[in-house]
C-alpha positions as CSV (number, residue, x, y, z in Angstrom):
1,X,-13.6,18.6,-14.1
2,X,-11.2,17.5,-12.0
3,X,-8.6,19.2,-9.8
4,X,-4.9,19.0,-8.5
5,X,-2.9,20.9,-6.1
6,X,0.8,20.4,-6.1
7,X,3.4,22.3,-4.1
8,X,6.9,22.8,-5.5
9,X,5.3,23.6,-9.0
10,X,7.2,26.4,-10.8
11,X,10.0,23.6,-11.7
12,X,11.5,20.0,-11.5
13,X,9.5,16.8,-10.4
14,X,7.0,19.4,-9.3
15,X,6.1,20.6,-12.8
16,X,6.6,17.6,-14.4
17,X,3.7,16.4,-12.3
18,X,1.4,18.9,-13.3
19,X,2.3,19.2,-17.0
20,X,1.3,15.0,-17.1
21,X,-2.3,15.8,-15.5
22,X,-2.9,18.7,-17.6
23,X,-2.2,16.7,-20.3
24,X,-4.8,14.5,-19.1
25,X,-7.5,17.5,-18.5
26,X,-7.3,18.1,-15.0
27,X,-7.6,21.7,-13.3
28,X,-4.3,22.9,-11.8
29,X,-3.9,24.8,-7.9
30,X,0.0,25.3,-8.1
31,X,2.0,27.3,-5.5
32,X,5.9,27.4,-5.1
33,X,7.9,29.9,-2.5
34,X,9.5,31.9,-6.0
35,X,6.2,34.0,-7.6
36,X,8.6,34.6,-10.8
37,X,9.1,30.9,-11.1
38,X,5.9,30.1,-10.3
39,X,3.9,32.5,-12.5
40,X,6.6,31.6,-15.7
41,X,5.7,27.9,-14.7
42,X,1.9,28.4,-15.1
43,X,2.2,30.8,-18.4
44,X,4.0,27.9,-20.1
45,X,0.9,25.7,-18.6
46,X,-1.6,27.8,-19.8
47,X,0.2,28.3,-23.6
48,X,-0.2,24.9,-24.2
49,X,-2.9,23.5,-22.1
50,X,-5.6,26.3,-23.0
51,X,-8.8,24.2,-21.8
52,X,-8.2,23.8,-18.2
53,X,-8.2,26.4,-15.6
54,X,-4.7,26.9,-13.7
55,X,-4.5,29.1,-10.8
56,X,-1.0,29.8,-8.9
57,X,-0.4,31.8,-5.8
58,X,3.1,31.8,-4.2
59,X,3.3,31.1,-0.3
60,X,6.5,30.2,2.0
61,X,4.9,26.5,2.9
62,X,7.5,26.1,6.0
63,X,5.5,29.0,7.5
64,X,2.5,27.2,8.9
65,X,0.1,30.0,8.7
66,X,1.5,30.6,5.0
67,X,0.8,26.4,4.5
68,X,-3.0,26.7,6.0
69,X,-3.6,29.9,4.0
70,X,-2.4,28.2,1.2
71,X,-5.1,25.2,1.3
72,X,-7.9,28.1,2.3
73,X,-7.0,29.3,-0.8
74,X,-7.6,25.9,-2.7
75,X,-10.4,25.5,-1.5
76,X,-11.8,29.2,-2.5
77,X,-11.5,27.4,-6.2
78,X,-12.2,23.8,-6.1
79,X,-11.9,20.4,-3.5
80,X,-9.2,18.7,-5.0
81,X,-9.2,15.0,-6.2
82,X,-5.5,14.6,-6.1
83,X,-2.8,16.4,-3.8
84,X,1.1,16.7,-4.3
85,X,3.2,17.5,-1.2
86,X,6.2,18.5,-3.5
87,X,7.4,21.0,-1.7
88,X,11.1,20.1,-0.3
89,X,14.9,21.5,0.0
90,X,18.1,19.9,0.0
91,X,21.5,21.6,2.4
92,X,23.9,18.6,2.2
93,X,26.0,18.4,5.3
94,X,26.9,15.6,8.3
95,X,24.7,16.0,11.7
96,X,28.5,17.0,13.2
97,X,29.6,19.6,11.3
98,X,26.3,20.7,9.3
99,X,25.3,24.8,10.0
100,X,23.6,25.6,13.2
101,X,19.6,25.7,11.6
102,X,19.8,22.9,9.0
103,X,17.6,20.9,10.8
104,X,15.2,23.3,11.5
105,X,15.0,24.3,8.3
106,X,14.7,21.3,6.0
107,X,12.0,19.9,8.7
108,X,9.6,23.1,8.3
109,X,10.1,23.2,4.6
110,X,10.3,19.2,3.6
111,X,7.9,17.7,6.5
112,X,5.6,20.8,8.5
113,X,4.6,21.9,4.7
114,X,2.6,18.4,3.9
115,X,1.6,18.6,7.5
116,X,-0.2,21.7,7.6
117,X,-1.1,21.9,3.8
118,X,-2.6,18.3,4.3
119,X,-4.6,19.4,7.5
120,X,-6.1,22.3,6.0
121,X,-7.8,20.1,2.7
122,X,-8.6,16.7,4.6
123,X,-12.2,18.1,5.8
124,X,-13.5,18.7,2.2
125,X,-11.8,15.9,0.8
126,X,-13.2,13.8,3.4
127,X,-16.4,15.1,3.2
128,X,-16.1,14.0,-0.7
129,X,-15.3,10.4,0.6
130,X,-12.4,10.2,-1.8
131,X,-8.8,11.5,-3.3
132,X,-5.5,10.7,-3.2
133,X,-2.5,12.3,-2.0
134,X,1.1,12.0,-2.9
135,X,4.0,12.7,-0.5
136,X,7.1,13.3,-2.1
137,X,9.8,11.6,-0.4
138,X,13.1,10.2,-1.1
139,X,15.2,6.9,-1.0
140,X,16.9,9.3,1.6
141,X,13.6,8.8,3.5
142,X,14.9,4.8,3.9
143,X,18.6,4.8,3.9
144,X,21.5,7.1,5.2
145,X,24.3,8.3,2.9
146,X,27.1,10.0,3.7
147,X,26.4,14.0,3.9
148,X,22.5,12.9,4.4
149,X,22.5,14.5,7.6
150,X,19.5,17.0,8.5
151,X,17.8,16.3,5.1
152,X,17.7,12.3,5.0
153,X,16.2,13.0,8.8
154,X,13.6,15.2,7.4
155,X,12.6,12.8,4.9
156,X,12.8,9.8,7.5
157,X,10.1,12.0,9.4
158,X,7.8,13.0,5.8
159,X,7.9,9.0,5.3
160,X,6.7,8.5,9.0
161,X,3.8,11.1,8.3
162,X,3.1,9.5,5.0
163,X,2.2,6.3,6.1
164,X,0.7,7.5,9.7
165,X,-1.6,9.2,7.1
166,X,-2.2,6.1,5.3
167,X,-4.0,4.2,7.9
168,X,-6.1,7.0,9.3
169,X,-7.3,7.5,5.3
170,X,-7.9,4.0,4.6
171,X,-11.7,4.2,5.8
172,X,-12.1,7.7,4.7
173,X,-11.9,6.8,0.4
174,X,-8.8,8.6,0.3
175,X,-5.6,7.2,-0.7
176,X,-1.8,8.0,0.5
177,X,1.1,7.0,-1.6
178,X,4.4,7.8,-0.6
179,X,7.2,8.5,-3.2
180,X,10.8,7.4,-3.1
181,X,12.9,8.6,-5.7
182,X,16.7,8.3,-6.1
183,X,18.7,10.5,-8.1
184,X,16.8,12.7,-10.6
185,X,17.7,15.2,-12.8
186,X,17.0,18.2,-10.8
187,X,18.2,21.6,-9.8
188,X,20.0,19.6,-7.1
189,X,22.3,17.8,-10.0
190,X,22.9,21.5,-11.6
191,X,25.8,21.2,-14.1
192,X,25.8,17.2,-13.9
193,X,26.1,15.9,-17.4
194,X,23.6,13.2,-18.0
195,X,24.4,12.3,-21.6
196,X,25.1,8.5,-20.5
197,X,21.2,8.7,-18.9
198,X,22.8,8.4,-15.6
199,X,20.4,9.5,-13.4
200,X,16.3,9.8,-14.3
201,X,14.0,12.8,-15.5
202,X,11.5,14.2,-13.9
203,X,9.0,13.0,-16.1
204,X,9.9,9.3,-15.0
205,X,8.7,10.5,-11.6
206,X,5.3,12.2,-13.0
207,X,4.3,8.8,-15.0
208,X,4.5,6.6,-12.0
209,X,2.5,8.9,-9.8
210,X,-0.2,9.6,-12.8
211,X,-0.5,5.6,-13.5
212,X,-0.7,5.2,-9.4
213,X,-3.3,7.6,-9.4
214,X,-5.1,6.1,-12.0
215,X,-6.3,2.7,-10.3
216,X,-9.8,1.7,-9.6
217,X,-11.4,2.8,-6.3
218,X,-9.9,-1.0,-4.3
219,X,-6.6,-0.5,-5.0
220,X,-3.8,2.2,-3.8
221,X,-0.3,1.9,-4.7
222,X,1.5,2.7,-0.9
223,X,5.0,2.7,-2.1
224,X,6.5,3.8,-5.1
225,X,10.5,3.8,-5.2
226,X,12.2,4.7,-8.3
227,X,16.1,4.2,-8.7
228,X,18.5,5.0,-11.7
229,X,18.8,2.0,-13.6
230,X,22.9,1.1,-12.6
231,X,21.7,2.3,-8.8
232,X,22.4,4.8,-6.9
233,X,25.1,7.1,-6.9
């Protein structure tokens, strides 16, 4: 059978993506930094999905020894087929003015986490000849906004790594796709009334990477941007 790690599981995009691949049989390696969250996250799983195997362990991914012990502990269980750098944080706030830290921050947690999570399960999933892995970004990762600062730098950098990755992979079997976003109905948009389907749902999000990932071995979907339907906001 086969396997998926995600990071950023317990909610959001995060569990959207694996509620659509259990769904669809595969084995689920979840982790998120909350180990309430997470282990809630994986008892709903498990209620409804009782014929595949989920595991969940919480780690800190911005820590890179948490992020390498992480994928050791992946690996204890299965190589995975598909991987989901999810993991990610949002402080709004303008390079000027944002607090001292921001940047630090938001680049350990939205770009050093794929980094070292990704480096600790490339040598079994190259040794397999084949995957796919699927770095969440943002549209924040191609454009600047207003109160963008730190974070739309961060995910400027996670698109650089992303398709860095992609060309190294291409002669390996294993597949990058970078993931773009806009607005989606998240914790980030707590208290936003969406009524008038203003901004997407998470599950919008988890289609497009499941149908991405379900392509024959000659063809990989690099780029996959995803914006509400009257734009952004």
């Amino acid at each position: 059978m086969k396997t998926v790690v995600i990071t950023g599981a317990s909610r959001g995009i995060g569990f959207a993506i694996a509620e659509i691949f259990a769904q669809n049989g595969y084995n689920l390696l979840l982790t998120s930094r909350s180990d309430m969250n997470l282990y809630k996250a994986m008892e709903k799983l498990q209620t409804k999905y009782d014929t595949i195997e989920i595991r969940a362990k919480a780690f800190d991914l911005s820590v890179k020894e948490q992020a390498s012990a992480f994928g050791a502990w992946c690996l204890q269980h299965a190589t995975p087929q598909i991987l989901v750098n999810n993991t990610g944080n949002f402080e709004p706030g303008n390079i000027g003015d944002e607090a001292d830290g921001a940047l630090e921050r938001q680049i350990a947690t939205n770009l050093y986490s794929a980094y070292h999570v990704t480096r600790a399960l490339l040598p079994a999933m190259k040794e397999e000849k084949r995957g796919h892995i699927f770095n969440i970004c943002s549209i924040a990762s191609l454009k600047a906004y207003p109160n963008g600062g730190a974070y739309s730098i961060s995910k400027y950098a996670l698109h650089g790594f992303s398709t860095n990755l992609r060309e190294e992979l291409k002669t390996e079997g294993i597949k990058v796709t970078s993931v773009f976003p806009g607005a989606v109905l998240t914790d980030s948009w707590e208290g936003f009334d969406n009524s008038a389907r203003r901004i997407m749902e998470v599950t919008d999000v988890a289609e497009m990477i499941w149908a991405a990932s379900k392509l024959s071995f000659a063809a990989c979907v690099e780029d996959i941007m995803l914006r509400p339907q009257l734009g952004d906001l």
